[in-house]
C-alpha positions in Angstrom: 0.0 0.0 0.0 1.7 3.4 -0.7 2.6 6.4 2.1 -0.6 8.2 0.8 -3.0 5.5 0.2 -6.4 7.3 0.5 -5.4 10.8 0.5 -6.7 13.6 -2.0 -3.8 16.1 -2.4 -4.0 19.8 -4.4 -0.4 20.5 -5.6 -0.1 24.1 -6.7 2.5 24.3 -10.1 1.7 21.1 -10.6 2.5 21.0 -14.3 6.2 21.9 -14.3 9.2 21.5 -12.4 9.3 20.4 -9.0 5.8 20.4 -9.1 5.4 17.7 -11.7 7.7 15.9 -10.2 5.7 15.7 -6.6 2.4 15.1 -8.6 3.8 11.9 -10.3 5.4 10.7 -6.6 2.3 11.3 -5.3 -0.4 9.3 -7.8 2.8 6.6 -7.7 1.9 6.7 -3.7 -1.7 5.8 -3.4 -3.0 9.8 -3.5 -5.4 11.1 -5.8 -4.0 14.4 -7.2 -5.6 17.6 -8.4 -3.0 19.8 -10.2 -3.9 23.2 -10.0 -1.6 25.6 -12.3 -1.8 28.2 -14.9 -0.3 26.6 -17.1 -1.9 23.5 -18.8 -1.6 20.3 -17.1 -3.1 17.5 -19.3 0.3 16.0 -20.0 1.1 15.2 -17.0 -2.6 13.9 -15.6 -1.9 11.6 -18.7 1.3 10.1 -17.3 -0.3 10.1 -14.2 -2.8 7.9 -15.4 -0.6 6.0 -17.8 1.1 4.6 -14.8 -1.8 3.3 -13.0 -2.9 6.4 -10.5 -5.5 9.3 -10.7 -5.0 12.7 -11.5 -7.0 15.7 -12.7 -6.2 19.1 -13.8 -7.5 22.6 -12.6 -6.4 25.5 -14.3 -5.5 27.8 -11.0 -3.6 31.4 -10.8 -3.1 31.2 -7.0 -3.1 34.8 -6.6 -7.0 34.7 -7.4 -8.9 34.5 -4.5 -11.7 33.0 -6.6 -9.5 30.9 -8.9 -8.2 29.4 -5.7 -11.5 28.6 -3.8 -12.6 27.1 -7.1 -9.5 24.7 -7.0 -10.2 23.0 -3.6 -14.0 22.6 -4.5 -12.9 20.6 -7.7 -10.8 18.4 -5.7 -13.6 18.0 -3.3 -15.9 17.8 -5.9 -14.0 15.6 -8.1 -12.7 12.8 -5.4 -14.5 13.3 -2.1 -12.7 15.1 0.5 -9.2 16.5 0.5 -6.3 15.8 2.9 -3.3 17.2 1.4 -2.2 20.7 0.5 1.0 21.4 -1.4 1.5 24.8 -1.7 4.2 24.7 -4.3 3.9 27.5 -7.1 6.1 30.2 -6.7 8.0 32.7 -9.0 11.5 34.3 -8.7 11.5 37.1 -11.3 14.6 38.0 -13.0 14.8 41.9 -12.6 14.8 40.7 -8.3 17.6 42.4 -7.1 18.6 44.3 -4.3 16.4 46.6 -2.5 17.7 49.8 -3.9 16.6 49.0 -7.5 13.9 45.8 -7.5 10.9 47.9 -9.1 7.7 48.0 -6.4 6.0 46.2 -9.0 8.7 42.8 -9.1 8.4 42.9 -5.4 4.5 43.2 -5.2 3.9 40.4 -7.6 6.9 38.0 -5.8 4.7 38.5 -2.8 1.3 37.9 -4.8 2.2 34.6 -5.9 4.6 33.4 -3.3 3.1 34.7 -0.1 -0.5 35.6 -1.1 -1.2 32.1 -3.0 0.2 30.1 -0.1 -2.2 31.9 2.2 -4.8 31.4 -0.5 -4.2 27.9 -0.4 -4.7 27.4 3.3 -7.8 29.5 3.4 -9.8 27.1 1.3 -8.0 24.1 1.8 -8.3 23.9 5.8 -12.5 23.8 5.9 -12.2 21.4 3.2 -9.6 19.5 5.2 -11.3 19.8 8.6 -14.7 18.2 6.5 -12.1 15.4 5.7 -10.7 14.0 9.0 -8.0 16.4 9.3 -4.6 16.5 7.1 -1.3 18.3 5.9 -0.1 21.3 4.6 3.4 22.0 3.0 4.5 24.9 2.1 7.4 25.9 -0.2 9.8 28.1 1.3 13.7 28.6 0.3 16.8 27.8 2.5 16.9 31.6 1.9 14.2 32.1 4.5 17.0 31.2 7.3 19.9 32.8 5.3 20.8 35.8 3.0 21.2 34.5 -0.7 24.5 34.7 -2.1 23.0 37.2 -4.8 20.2 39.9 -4.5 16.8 38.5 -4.5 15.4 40.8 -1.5 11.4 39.7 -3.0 12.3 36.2 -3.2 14.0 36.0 0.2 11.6 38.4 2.0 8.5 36.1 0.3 10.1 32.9 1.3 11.0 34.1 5.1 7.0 34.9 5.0 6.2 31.6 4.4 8.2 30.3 6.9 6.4 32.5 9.2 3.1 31.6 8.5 3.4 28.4 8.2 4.1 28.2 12.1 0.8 30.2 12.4 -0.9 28.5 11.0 0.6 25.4 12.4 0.1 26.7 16.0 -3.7 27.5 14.9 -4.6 23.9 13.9 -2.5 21.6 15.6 -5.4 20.2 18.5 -7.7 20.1 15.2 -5.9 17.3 12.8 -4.5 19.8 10.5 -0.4 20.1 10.7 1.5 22.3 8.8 5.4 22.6 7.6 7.6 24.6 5.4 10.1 22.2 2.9 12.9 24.3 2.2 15.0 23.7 -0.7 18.0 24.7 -1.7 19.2 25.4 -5.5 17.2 22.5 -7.9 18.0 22.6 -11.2 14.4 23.4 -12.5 13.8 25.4 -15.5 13.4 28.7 -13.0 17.0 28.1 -12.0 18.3 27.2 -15.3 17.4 30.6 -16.5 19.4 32.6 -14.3 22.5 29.9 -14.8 23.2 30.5 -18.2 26.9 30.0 -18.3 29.3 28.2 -16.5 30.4 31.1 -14.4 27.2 31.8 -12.9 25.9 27.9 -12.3 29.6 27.6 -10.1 29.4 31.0 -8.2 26.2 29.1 -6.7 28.0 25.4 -6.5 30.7 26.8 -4.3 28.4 27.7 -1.5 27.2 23.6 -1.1 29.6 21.8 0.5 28.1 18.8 -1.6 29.1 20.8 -4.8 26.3 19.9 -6.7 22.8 21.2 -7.2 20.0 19.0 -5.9 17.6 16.8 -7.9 13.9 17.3 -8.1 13.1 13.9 -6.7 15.3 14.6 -3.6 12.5 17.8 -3.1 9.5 15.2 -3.6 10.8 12.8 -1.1 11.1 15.2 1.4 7.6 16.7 0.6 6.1 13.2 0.5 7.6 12.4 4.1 5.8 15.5 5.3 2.3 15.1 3.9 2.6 11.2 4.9 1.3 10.0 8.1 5.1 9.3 8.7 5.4 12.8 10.1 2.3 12.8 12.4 4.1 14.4 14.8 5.6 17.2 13.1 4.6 20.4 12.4 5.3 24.0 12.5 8.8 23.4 11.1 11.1 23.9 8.3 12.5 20.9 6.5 15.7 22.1 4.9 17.2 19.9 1.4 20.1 22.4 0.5 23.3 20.0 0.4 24.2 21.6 3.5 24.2 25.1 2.5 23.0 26.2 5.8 24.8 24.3 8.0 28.7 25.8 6.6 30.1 29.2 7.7 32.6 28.6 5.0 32.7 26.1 2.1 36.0 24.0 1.8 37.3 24.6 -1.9 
């Protein structure tokens, strides 16, 4: 039987990235998965359901109050109840920068879609959740929510550090009612969003030489931690950050 036998789960950015990549763990795990993204998700309900599980798609901008609260009532709609919450769309905009020159505009819309939409989230998933016996909610923050980046992203990093601070909120809120919630914290993935900003060789190992691993992780390293936390396996967990960053935040200095 698999670690989510059962369990409906919403995964926000479902159809790319890291997202896709927790979806497809997820259906492989026993959970029936609602992908809720802006961008079209047939192609990967249909590997979804290729392999044997059960998906659907919701087309979702998470900054949309109504888009969002229409989301969660086609998962509940669709398969019954919901239990999990992955709150996993987020943006990191390429003219972030410091705060003397990031335009009001980067930073607002960082914050719409990273902050916002993870609030967003939780407002419609918990009653939908508490209807359902209880359940999980991870949310996507950023080893840069404990640590300055080593280039200027002040939207990004003060978006993520948000997270991580509602996320215990919320945890503290809900924890006597079945709901538990955690941040996952990754550090650099080689998604598409990173690849953009790594263009050349120089940039990709001005990043590598702050992980003492000296590589960047894997998506599937991100899904296993996310899967661990909306599992039963972490029952007794919640209101905390699990950091996958190679050990970025645990070096003062990086040995060469």
């Amino acid at each position: 039987m698999g670690r989510l036998q059962g369990k409906v789960a919403i995964i926000t950015g479902g159809s790319s990235g890291l997202g896709r990549v927790g979806a497809e763990l997820f259906a492989r795990e026993g959970a029936q998965v609602v992908i809720a993204d802006v961008v079209d998700g047939d192609e990967v309900v249909d590997a979804i359901d290729a392999a044997g599980g059960e998906a659907t798609f919701v087309r979702c901008d998470v900054s949309d109050e109504g888009s969002v609260e229409a989301a969660v009532q086609h998962a509940v709609e669709t398969f019954g109840g919901l239990h999990i919450l992955y709150n996993n769309a987020g943006v990191m905009l390429s003219d972030d920068d410091g705060p003397t020159n990031t335009s009001v505009e980067t930073y607002q819309r960082t914050m719409d879609i990273n902050v916002l939409g993870t609030l967003l989230g939780c407002r419609y998933a918990i009653p939908a959740m508490l209807a359902s016996g209880g359940g999980s909610i991870v949310n996507v923050a950023s080893f840069v929510a404990h640590m300055g980046a080593a280039t200027p992203q002040v939207a990004y990093t003060a978006s993520k550090g948000a997270v991580l601070a509602m996320t215990r909120e919320i945890a503290v809120i809900y924890a006597r009612q079945g709901i538990r919630a955690n941040s996952l914290c990754p550090g650099p993935i080689m998604t598409p969003m990173l690849a953009k900003f790594l263009s050349d060789d120089e940039k990709r190992q001005r990043r590598l030489v702050h992980i003492p691993m000296g590589r960047f992780g894997d998506a599937s390293e991100i899904a296993n931690g996310a899967l661990f936390l909306a599992s039963d396996e972490s029952s007794w967990m919640t209101g905390q950050s699990l950091i996958i960053d190679g050990g970025i935040t645990a070096a003062y200095v990086t040995p060469q």
